[in-house]
C-alpha angles and dihedrals in degrees: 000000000000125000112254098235111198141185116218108201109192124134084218098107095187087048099051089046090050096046093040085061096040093054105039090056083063099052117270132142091234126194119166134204128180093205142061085234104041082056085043088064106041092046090048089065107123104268094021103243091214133091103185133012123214109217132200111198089214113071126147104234098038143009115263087238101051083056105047093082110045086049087052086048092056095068131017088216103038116119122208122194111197108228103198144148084214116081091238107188127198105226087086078061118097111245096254096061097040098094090049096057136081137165135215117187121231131269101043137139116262087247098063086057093055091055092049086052088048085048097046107043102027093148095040101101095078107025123098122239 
């Protein structure tokens, strides 16, 4: 079995820091951006290096849902979970990305956001991206 390897993008620098541990304890491949470019850039590698991204709505360069869709452009088997303080619903999501897409509501515990990867990308551990 592959190791998930997932990009949180967040501008909360504490909280990246918090969850990257976290996640990386139980198991997880983390990078982490503060920007909407700077994930841009890391997910556009050729093949992108990342299962799931973990998405914060807020960014300082560009709004998390302007960004939802060229990130799930970058890559047919990337996952992305919304972590928001916001209720985001998917129903504002074209079809095609529905299935690709889950949300977590801030605040939570990191290991609710361990089960929501788990839910998310069940099957990502041994997909390509």
């Amino acid at each position: 079995m592959a190791t998930l390897s997932l990009l949180l993008v967040d501008d909360e620098k504490p909280l990246l820091a918090l969850l990257r541990r976290f996640l990386e304890r139980a198991g997880y491949l983390v990078d982490a951006a503060e920007t909407a470019q700077d994930a841009l850039m890391k997910c556009r590698q050729q093949p992108c290096p990342f299962h799931v991204v973990v998405l914060d709505l807020k960014l300082p360069d560009m709004p998390g849902e302007a960004l939802l869709p060229l990130l799930l452009d970058t890559a047919p088997g990337l996952r992305v979970l919304i972590s928001s303080g916001t209720p985001f619903s998917h129903e504002s999501l074209p079809p095609q990305y529905r299935a690709r897409v889950g949300a977590i509501l801030k605040p939570y515990m990191p290991a609710e956001l361990v089960q929501m990867i788990q839910v998310l990308a069940p099957a990502a551990s041994g997909m390509s991206v």
